[in-house]
N, C-alpha and C positions, 0 to 999 in steps of 0.2 A: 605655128610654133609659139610657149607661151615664152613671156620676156619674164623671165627669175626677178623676184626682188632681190636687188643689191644692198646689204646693209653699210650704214655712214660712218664712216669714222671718225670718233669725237673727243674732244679731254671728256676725263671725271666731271667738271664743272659744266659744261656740256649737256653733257650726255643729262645728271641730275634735274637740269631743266622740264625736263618731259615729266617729270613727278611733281605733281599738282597735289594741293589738300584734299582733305575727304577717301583720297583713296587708299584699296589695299595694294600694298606692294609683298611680293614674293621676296623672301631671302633665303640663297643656296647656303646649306648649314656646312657642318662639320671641316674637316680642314680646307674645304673648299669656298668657305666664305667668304665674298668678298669685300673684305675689309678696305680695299680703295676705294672700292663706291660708296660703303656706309659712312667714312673719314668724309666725303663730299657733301653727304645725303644731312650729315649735322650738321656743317659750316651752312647749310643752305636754311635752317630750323628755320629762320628767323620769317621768312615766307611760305613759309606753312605750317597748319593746322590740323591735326589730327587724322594726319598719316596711318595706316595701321600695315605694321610688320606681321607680315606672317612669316615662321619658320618652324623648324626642326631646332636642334641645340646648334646651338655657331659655337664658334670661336674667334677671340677675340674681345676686345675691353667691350663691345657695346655701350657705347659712349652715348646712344641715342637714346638710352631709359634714366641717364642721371636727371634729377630732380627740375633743371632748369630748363627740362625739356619737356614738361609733362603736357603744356599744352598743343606741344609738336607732333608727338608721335605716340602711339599705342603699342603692344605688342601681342598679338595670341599665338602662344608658344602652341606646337604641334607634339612637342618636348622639350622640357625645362630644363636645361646646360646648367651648368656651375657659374656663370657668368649672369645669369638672369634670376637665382635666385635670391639674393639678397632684396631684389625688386618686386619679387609676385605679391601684388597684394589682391589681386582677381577682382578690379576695377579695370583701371589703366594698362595692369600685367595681365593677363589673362590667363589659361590654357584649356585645350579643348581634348579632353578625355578621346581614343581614337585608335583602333585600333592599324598598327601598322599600313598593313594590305589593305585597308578600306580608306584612309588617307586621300591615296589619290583618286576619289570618287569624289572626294569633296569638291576636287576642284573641275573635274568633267562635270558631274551633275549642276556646280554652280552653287551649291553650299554656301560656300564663300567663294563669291564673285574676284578676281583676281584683274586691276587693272595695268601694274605692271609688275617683270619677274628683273630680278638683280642677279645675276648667276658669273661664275666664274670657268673659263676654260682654256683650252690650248690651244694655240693659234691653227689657221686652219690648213689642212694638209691640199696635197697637189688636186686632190677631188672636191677639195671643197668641203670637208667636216671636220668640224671642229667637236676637240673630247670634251666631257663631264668630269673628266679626268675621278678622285677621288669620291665622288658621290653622283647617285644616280638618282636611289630612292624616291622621291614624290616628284622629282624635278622635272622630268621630262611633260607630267602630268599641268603642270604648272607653266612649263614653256608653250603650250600647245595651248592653253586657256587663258593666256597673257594677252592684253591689247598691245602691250609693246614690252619688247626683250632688252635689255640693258646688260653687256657680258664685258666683263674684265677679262682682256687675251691676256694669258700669261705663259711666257714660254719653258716656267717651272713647272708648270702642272704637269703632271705626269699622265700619257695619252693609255687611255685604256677602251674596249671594244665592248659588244656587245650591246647596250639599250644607252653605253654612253655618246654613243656618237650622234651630233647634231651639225645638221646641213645651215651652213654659212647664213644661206637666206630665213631662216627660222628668226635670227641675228635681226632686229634693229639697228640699234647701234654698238658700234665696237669700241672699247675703251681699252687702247696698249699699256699695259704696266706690270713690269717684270718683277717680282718679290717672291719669295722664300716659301712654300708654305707653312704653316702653321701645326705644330708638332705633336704630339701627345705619347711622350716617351715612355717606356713600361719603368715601375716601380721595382724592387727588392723583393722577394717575396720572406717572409718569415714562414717560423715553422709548423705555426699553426694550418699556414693556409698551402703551406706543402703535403702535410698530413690531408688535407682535403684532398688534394690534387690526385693523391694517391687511391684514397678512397673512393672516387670517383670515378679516375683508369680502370680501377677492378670490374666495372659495371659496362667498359667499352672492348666489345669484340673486336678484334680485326675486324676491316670489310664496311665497317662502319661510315656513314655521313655525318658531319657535324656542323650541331649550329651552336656559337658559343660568342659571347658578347666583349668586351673590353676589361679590362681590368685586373686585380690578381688574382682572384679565384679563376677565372679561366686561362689564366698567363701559368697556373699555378698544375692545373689540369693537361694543360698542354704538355707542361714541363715533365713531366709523369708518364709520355705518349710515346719514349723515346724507343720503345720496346715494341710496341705497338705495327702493323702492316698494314700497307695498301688502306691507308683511309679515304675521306672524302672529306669538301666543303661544300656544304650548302646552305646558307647562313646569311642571317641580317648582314651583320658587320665582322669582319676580321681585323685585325692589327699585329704587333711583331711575336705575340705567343706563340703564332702557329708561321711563321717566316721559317724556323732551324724545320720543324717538321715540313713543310716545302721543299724546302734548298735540300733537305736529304733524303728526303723519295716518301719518310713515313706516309704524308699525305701526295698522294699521285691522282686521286680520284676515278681509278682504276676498274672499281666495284659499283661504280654507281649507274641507278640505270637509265638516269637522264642529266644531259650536259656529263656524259664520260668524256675524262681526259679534263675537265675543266674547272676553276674554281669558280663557286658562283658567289657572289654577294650584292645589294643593294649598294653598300658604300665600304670604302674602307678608313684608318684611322689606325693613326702610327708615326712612326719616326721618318727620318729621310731613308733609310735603310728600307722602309718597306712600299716607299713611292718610287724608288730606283726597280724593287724587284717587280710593279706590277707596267711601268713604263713600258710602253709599245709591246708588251708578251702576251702574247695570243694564247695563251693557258690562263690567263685572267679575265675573265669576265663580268661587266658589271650589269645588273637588270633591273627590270622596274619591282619596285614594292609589290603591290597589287598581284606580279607574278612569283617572284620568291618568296612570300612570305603569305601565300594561299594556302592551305591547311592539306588541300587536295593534292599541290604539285608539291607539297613536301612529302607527303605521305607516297608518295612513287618509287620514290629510293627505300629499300631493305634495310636497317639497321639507324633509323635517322634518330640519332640523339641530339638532344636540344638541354644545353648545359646554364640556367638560368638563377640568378639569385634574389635572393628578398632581404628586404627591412626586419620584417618580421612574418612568424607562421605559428597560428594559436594550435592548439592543440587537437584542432580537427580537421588542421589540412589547410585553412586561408592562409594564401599568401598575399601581403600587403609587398608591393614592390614598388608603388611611386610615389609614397608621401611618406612622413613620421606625424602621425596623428593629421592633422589639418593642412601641414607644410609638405607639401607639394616638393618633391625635391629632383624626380626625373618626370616618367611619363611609363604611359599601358604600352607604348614601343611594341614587338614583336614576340613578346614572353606567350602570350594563350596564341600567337599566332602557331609558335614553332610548338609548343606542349601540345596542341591537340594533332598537328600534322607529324610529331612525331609518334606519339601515342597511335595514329590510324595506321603507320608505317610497318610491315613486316618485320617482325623486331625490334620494333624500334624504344626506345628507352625515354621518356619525360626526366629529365631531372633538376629537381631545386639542388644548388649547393650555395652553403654559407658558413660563415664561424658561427659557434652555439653562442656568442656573446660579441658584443657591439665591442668599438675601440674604449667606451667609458666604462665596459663592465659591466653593461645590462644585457639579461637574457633576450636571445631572437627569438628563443622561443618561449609563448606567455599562453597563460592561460584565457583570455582574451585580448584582441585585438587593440590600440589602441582609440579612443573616439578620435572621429572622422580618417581614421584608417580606407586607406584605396583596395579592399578587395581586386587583386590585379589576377589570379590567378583560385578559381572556386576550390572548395575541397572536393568538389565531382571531376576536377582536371586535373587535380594532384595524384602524382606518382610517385616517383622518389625522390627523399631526400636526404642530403646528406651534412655534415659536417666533420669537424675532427675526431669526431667520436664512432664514426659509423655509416651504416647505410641505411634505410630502409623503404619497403615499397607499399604505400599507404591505399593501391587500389587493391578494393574489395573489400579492404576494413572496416567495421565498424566504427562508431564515434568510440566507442573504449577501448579496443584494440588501435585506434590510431595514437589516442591520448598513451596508451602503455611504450607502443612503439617510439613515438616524437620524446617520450620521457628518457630512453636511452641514449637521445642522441645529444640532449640538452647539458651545460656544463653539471657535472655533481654536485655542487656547490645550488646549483639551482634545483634540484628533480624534487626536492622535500617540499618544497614551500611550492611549487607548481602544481606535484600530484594533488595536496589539501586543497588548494584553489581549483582546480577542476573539479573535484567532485562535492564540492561548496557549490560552485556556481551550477553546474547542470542537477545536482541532488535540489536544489529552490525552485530551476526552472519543472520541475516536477508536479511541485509541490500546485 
């Protein structure tokens, strides 16, 4: 009979001791971050040297990238959060282009060598497993390629099943500390981005799967859904858009042909309101990257719509989604993961949706891209898209049939000086 490793139980201050310089350390992002340990991990800077974080977007100040730490700690974003951009300067900050599903190969195959993971979870039930509770995504990848595990028990976090549950002994050390998670409440939406919502709906059958990301275009799309049957989730991330379609059956996942009855996502991200609803309910399910967001296991479900937005899209179908020019402001995340697995799907629908114009009044859609733009999504994987002006579906198009088409969707205010500029720029590339 083998004898189990017992994990120790330790303070924060503790537990930080076992992170030595030079290494990388793992960080569990999104509202699962654990911000006890990183609160430790600075107070401790002063002995050591060139740490490097690896993560996904956290939440929370990350206090470990202000300036008086530069010779402490590094970071290479996985995905660039709102909290770390003011920092990228891709020396010190880094990030590493990636898509979703492949992520956690990096840390199996050894890409990046991982010497300890900082992760947060629920304390551990009568068997002995403690949840991932709110995110799953690369972590499991990362607890399992760890030289030693460092987990904040917290018995706020909300217990959820599936690829999040991890056995006690995986656990190094345990660090107890009860706090709040960390919120990301939905916005207002205006009536621009309701007009989207709408235009959008039009394009989703009953019977449907979705994949749809954070924010108010898909808060906006959701809100549009109310008419809508028997949908489905199978999707990166959810948060409180699609909670009213939950709680009242629109989405039931009914129709779907793998994980029926169930919602599937990597991570979630939301309010307290939707870490109560996935709390101990066995209709929630969370799984690894690598498996939801494979192109192959999306494409299994009938009708698998993948609702995604950009920065910007020139006028032959690129979509720029994780920079403005040079600045880096999210990441490649799961967007060509879900467009091409939806696209392979039995009906299934690709779609970009956006406002035709930024919150300063500049068009989204331009006649070229601009320099050092992130081609995040090709014009050979562009299908539809939309804004408040419309729909349209750009597979099969030509470059001047997509240019006519994207011009209807563009503000009118903009379509004059676009059309001239396209047929300026591609009439020289002729020449």
């Amino acid at each position: 009979m083998t004898n189990l490793k017992e994990p120790k139980p330790l303070t924060a201050a503790a537990a930080i001791t076992h992170i030595n310089s030079f290494q990388n350390v793992f960080v569990h992002g999104g509202c699962a971050t654990p911000n006890f340990l990183l609160k430790e991990l600075v107070q401790q800077a002063n002995r050591l040297t060139s740490v490097t974080l690896i993560h996904l977007h956290t939440h929370g100040e990350a206090d470990y990238l202000k300036p008086q730490y530069s010779a402490n700690f590094r970071v290479l974003n996985l995905f660039v959060g709102s909290n770390v951009r003011p920092y990228m300067d891709f020396d010190r900050v880094d990030y590493i282009p990636c898509f979703l599903s492949e992520m956690p190969s990096l840390f199996k195959n050894k890409v990046i060598p991982l010497d300890v993971a900082l992760i947060q979870v629920s304390p551990p039930d009568s068997h002995g497993y403690c949840s991932l509770g709110t995110s799953v995504d690369v972590v499991k990848a990362a607890i399992s390629n760890s030289k030693i595990v460092i987990a904040q028990v917290n018995n706020q976090m909300p217990r959820t099943f599936g690829d999040a549950l991890v056995p006690v002994q995986d656990i190094d050390y345990l660090v107890e500390h009860s706090e709040p998670l960390l919120e990301s409440s939905p916005k207002a939406l205006s009536s621009i981005e309701l007009e989207i919502g709408r235009n959008t709906a039009d394009l989703i059958e009953n019977g449907s799967t979705l994949q749809m990301g954070i924010g108010s275009i898909p808060d906006a799309v959701l809100s549009s859904l109310t008419g809508h049957k028997d949908l489905g989730i199978h999707t990166e991330m959810w948060s409180d858009g699609a909670l009213n379609l939950l709680k009242s059956g629109v989405i039931n996942n009914s129709k779907k042909k793998i994980h029926q009855g169930k919602t599937v996502s990597t991570f979630v991200m939301g309010s307290k309101n939707v870490f109560n609803f996935i709390d101990n309910n066995p209709s929630v399910i969370l799984l690894e990257a690598n498996y939801v967001n494979n192109p192959t296991v999306i494409a299994k479900n009938d009708k698998a719509i993948s609702i995604n937005s950009a920065v910007e899209i020139d006028l032959t179908g690129q979509v720029c989604a994780d920079s403005i020019g040079h600045k880096v402001i999210s990441g490649v995340g799961g967007q060509i993961d879900f467009i091409r697995g939806s696209a392979l799907s039995n009906g299934g629908k690709p779609i970009i949706a956006m406002t035709s114009r930024t919150k300063h009044g500049n068009s989204r859609i331009v006649s070229s891209l601009k320099s050092g733009a992130g081609v995040v999504t090709t014009r050979a994987h562009v299908h539809y898209v939309v804004t408040e002006y419309g729909a349209v579906n750009l597979f099969g198009k030509s470059i001047h049939q997509r240019a006519r088409a994207l011009l209807d969707l563009a503000h009118p205010e903009d379509r004059e000086n676009l059309e001239k500029a396209f047929f300026e720029e591609y009439s020289k590339s002729s020449l």
